[in-house]
C-alpha positions in Angstrom: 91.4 107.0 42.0 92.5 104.9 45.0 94.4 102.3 42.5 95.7 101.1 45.8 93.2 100.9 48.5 94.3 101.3 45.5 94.0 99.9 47.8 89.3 101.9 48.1 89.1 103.1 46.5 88.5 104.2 45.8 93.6 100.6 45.8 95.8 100.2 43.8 98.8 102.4 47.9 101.7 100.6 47.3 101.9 100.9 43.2 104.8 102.5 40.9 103.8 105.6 39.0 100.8 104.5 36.4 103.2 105.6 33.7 106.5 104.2 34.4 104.1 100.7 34.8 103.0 101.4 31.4 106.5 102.2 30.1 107.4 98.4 31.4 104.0 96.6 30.8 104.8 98.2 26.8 108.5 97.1 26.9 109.9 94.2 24.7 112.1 92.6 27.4 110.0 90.8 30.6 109.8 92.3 34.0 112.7 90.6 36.5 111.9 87.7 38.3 113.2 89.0 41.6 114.4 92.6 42.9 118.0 92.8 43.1 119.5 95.2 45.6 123.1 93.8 45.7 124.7 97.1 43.2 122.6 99.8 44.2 120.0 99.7 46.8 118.4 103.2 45.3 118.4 102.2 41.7 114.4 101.6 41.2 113.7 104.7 43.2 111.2 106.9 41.5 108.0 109.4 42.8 104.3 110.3 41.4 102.2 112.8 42.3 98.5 113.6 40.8 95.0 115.6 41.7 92.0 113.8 40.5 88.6 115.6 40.3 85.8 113.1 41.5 82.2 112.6 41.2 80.8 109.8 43.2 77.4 108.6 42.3 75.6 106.6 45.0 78.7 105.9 47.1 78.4 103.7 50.0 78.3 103.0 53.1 74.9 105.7 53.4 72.7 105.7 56.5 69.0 106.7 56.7 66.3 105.7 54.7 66.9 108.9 52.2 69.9 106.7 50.0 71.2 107.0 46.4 73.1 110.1 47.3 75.9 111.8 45.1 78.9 113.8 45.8 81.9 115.3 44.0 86.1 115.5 45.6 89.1 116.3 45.4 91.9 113.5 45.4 95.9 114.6 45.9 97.5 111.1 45.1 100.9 110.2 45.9 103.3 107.4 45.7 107.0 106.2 45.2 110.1 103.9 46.3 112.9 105.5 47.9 115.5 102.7 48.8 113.5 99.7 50.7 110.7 102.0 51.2 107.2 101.3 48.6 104.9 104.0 49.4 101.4 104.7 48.1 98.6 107.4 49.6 96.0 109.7 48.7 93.9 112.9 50.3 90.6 113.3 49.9 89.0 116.7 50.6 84.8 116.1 50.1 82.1 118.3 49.0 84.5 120.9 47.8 81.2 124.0 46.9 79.4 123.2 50.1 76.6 121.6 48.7 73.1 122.4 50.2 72.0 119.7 48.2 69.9 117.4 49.9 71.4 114.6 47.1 74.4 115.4 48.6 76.4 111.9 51.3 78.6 114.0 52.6 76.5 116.9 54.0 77.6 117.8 57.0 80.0 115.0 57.6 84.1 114.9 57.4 85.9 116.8 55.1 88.6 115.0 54.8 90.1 111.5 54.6 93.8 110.0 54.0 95.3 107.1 53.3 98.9 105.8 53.8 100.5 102.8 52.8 103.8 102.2 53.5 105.6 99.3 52.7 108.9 97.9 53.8 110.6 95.3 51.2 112.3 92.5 53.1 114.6 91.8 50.4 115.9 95.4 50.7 116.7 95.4 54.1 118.1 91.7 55.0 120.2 92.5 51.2 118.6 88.5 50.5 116.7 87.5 47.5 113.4 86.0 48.7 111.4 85.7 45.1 110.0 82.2 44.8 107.7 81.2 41.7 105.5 84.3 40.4 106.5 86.4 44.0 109.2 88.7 42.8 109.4 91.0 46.2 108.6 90.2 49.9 107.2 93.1 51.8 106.6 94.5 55.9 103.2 95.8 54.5 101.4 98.6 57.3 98.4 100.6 56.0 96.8 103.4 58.0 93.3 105.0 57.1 92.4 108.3 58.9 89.2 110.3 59.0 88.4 114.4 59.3 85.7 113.8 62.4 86.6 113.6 65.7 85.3 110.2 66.0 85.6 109.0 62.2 88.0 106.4 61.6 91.0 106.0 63.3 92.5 102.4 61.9 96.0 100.5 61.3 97.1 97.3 59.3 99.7 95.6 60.0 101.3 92.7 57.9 103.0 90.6 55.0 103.2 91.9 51.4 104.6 91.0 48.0 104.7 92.1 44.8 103.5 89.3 42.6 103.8 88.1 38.6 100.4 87.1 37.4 99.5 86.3 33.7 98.3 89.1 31.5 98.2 91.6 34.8 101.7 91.6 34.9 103.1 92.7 38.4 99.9 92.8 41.2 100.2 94.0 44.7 98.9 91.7 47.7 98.9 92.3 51.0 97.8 90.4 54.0 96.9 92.9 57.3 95.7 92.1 61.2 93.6 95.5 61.9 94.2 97.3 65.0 91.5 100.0 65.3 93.3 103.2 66.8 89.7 104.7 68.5 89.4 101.4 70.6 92.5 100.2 71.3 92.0 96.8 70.2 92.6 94.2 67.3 89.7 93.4 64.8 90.4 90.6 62.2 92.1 90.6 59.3 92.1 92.5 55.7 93.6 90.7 52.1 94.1 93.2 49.8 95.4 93.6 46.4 95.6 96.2 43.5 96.3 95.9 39.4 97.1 98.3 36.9 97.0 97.2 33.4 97.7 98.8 30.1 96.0 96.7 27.5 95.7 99.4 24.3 98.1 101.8 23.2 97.5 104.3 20.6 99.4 105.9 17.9 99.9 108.9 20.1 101.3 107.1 23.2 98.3 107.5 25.0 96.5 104.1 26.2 94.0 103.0 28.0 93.8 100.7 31.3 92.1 98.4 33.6 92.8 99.1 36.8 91.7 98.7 40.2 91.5 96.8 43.8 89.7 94.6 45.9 89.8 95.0 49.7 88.1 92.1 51.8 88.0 91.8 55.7 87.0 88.9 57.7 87.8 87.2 60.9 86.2 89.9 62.5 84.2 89.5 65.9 80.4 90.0 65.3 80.5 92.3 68.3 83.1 94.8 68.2 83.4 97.1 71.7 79.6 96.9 72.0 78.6 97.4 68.6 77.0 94.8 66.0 78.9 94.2 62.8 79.7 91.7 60.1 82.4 89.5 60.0 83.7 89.8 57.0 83.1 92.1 53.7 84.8 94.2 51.5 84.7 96.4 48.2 86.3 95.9 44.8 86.9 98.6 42.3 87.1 98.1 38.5 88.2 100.8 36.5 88.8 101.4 32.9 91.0 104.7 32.4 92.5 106.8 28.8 96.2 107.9 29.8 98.6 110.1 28.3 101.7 111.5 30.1 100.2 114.6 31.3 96.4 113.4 31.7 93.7 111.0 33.1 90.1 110.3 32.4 88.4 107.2 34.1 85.5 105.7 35.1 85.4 103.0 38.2 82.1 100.9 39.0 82.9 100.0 43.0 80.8 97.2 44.2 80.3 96.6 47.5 79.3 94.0 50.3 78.6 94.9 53.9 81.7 97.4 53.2 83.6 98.2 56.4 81.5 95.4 58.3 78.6 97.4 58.5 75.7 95.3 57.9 73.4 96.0 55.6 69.9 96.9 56.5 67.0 99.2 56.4 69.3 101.7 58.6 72.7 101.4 56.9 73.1 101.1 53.0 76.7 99.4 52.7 76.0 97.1 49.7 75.4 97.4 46.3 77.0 99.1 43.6 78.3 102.9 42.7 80.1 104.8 40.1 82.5 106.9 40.1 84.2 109.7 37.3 87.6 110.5 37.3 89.4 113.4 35.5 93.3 114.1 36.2 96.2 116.2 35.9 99.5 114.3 36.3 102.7 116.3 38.2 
């Protein structure tokens, strides 16, 4: 579901549990202005865990001239705060029958992928309120993004975060990263990125439905990178509109894309445009 990257994505890694957010976004009485650690530095500690089956319709980037390819997953997502710690991060396992397909992205590539988003709040640790205006939590925000293939990608983020108060959203994560890239040893711009989760029907049943989703947008990147032509900025945003009940998920995400990953689009490499993607879950 990548409400992490979610941060992508799939969003939305550094979130509360989707259903505790809903249990505040429903509540009467308005979310605190500020996190206050000075009685009990564990008291908003709390842990989610869920599996999403995928399906993936035209995801990008893809590479040839044979594009428009499809592909189903598995996603284990995870996340929680334990004392000053925020943590959000999911593992994908791809092409789960082995697909001879020839529709099929992820033929023959990784099987795997994981993300993990850990983030430190500054507040917690220095015991000092730093809210200002709609910024209700100052974070050490690190992200790291690993691949299944031997020379898939390797990267790390590394920067300033904050949880922040934004009208109708309610509470929105952003996150400001330098990216070092692991494989080459080296620094390689910069990533913004922020995620949502919003409840805005309930029904009679206590189920609801949400929009929810992330953007993630590098830049400041050289157009050269250790020999090899890229972009210098772009970026993916995921909007997704999800039915919730405690114990279940359905969703589906529309991902749009723009020279994703700073691969530049061309004849080659498809990394713009839009895909789709269908979501059910089971909620532990």
């Amino acid at each position: 579901m990548r409400t992490a990257q979610l941060t992508s994505r799939r969003g939305s890694h550094h979130e509360k549990s989707l259903l505790a957010l809903a249990v505040m976004a429903a509540g009467a009485a308005p979310l605190a202005n500020a996190a206050d650690y000075s009685d009990d530095i564990y008291k908003n500690d709390h842990k989610w865990l869920q599996f999403n089956a995928m399906y993936a319709i035209n995801e990008k980037p893809q590479f040839g001239t044979d594009t428009d390819k499809d592909h189903n997953y598995l996603e284990m997502e995870f996340g929680g705060r334990k004392g000053v710690v925020d943590l959000y991060g999911y593992v994908d396992i791809f092409d789960l029958a082995e697909s001879d397909s020839d529709n099929n992205n992820k033929k023959d590539a990784a099987k795997s992928f994981m993300k993990l988003a850990p983030r430190f709040s500054i507040d917690g640790i220095t015991g000092q309120d730093l809210s200002f205006g709609p910024v209700q939590e100052v974070y050490f925000s690190t992200l790291f993004n690993w691949g299944g293939g031997k020379q898939d990608t390797n990267n790390s983020f590394w920067g300033i975060g904050a949880d922040v108060e934004l009208p109708w959203f309610g509470k929105v994560g952003m996150n400001l990263y330098g990216l070092y890239d692991i494989n080459n040893k080296d620094w390689n711009g910069y990533q913004f990125s922020t995620n949502w989760f919003k409840p805005f029907h309930f029904f009679d049943n206590g189920s609801f439905l949400s929009y929810q989703g992330y953007i993630d947008y590098q830049f400041g990147a050289d157009d050269t990178f250790k020999g090899n032509n890229q972009t210098t900025h772009g970026g993916a945003m995921f909007n997704g509109l999800y039915w919730h009940s405690d114990n279940y998920a359905l969703g589906y995400g529309l991902k749009a894309y723009n020279d994703v990953y700073l691969i530049e689009d061309s004849d080659s490499a498809d990394s713009s445009g839009i895909s789709h993607y269908l979501n059910a879950t089971y909620k532990f």
